[in-house]
C-alpha positions in Angstrom: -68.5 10.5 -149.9 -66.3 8.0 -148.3 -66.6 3.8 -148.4 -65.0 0.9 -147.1 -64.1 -2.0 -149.1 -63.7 -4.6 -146.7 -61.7 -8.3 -146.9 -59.4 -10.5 -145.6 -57.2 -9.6 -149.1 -55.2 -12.9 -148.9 -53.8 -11.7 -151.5 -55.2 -8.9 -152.7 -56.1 -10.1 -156.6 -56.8 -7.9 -160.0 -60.1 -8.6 -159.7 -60.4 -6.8 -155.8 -58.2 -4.1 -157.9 -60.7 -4.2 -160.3 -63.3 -3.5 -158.0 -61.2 -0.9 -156.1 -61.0 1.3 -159.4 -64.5 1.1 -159.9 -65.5 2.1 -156.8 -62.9 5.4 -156.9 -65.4 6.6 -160.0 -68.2 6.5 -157.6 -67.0 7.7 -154.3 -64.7 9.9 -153.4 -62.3 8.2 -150.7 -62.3 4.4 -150.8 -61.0 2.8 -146.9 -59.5 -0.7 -148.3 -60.2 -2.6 -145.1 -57.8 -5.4 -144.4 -59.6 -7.9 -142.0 -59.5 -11.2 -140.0 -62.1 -13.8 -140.5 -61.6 -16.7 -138.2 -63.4 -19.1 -140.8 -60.2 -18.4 -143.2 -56.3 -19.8 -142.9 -54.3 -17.2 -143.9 -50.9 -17.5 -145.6 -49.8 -13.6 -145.1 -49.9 -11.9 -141.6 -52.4 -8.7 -141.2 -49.5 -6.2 -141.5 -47.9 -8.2 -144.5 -51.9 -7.6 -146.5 -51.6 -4.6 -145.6 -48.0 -3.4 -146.8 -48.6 -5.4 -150.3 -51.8 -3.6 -150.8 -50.5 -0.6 -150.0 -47.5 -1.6 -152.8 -50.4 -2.3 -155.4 -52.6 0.8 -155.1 -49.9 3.2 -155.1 -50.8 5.1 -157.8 -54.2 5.3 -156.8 -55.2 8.9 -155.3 -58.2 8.7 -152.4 -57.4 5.3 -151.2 -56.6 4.5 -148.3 -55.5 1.1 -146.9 -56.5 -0.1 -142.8 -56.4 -2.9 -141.0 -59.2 -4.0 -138.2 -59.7 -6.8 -135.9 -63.3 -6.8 -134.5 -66.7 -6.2 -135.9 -66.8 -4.3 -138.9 -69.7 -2.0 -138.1 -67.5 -1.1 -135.1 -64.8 0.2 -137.6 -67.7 2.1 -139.7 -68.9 3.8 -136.7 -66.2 4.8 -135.0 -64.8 6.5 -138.6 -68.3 7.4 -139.8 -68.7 5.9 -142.8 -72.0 4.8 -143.9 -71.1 2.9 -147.1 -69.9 -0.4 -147.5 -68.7 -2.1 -151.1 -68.7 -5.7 -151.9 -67.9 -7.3 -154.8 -69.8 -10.0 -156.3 -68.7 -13.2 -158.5 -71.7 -16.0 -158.4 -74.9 -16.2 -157.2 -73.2 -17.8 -154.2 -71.5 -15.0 -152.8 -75.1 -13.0 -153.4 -76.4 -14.9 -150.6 -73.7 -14.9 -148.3 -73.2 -11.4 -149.1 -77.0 -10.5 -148.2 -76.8 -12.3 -145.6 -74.2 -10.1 -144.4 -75.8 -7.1 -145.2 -78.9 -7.5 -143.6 -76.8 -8.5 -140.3 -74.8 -5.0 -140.7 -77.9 -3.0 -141.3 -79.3 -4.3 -138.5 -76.4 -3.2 -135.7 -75.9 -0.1 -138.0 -78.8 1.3 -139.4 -77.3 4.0 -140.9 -75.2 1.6 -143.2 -75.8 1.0 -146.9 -73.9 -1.7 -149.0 -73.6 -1.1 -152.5 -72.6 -4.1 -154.9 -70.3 -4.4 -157.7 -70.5 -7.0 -160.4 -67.3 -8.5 -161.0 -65.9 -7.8 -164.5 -66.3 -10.8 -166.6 -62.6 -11.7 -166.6 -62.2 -11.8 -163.4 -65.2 -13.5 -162.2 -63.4 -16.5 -161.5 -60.8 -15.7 -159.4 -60.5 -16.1 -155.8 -57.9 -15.5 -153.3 -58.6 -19.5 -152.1 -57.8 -20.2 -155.7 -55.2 -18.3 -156.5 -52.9 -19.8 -153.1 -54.2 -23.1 -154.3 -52.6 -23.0 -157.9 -49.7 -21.1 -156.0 -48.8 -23.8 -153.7 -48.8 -26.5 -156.8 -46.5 -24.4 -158.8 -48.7 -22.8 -161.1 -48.7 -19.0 -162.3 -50.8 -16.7 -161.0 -48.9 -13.8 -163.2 -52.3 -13.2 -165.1 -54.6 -13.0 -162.0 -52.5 -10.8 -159.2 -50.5 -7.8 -159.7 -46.5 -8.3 -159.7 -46.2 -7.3 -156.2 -48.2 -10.5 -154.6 -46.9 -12.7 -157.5 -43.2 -11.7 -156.0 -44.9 -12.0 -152.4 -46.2 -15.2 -153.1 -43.1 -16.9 -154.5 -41.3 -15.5 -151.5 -43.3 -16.8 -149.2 -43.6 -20.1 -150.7 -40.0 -20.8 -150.7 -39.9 -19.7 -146.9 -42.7 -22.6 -146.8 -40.3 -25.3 -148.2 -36.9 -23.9 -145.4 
């Protein structure tokens, strides 16, 4: 069976990997779904989320990594995929994240979101946080994989031209 793990990835942290290697042990082909939310400022282009994903999960087999602009039960249908994974941190993304999921199931009834708990260690992390410490100089070494931790750097010194 085939999911999408959907997200605006910016950057993709350990704990999305996290939750990307989890999902492979339940379905078969996972769609990592790069995506653009208006409500979010992003530091790396579409295409550049997309190539450094691509960089991290390399060694994965049955992943595949996208990019859509749009709705994202537009992306579902037109590929026919009826599963949908989100991770969850707090309580506070639960209701957001229901929120969501009712709003899918409604303009695709065929669609099922499944949950996954974020791992303990990585509970705390967020993309928002991990620019955040970025930007102030801090290391992120421990919470992204090399790849973004280079991209990062990169594209904070560009920041300071």
């Amino acid at each position: 069976m085939k999911a999408v793990y959907p997200g605006s990835f910016d950057p993709i942290t350990l704990g999305h990997v996290d939750i990307i290697k989890r999902a492979l042990s339940i379905f078969d082909e996972l769609v990592v779904l790069v995506t653009e939310n208006p409500r979010k400022k992003c530091m790396f282009t579409l295409e550049e989320r997309k190539k450094l994903i691509e960089e991290v999960l390399s060694d994965l087999d049955g992943v595949k990594v996208d990019v859509h602009n749009g709705l994202l039960v537009d992306y579902l249908k037109k590929h026919g995929i009826k599963v949908l994974v989100r991770g969850l941190r707090a309580v506070t993304d639960y209701e957001y994240e229901l929120q969501m999921a009712l709003a899918n199931k409604k303009l695709y009834s065929d669609l099922e979101t499944v949950f996954l708990i974020a791992s303990e260690k990585f509970s705390f992390i967020s993309s928002s946080l991990v620019k955040e410490v970025a930007l102030y100089g801090g290391d992120v070494t421990e919470w992204v994989p090399p790849e973004v931790a280079r991209a990062l750097n990169e594209k904070l010194k560009e920041g300071k031209r």
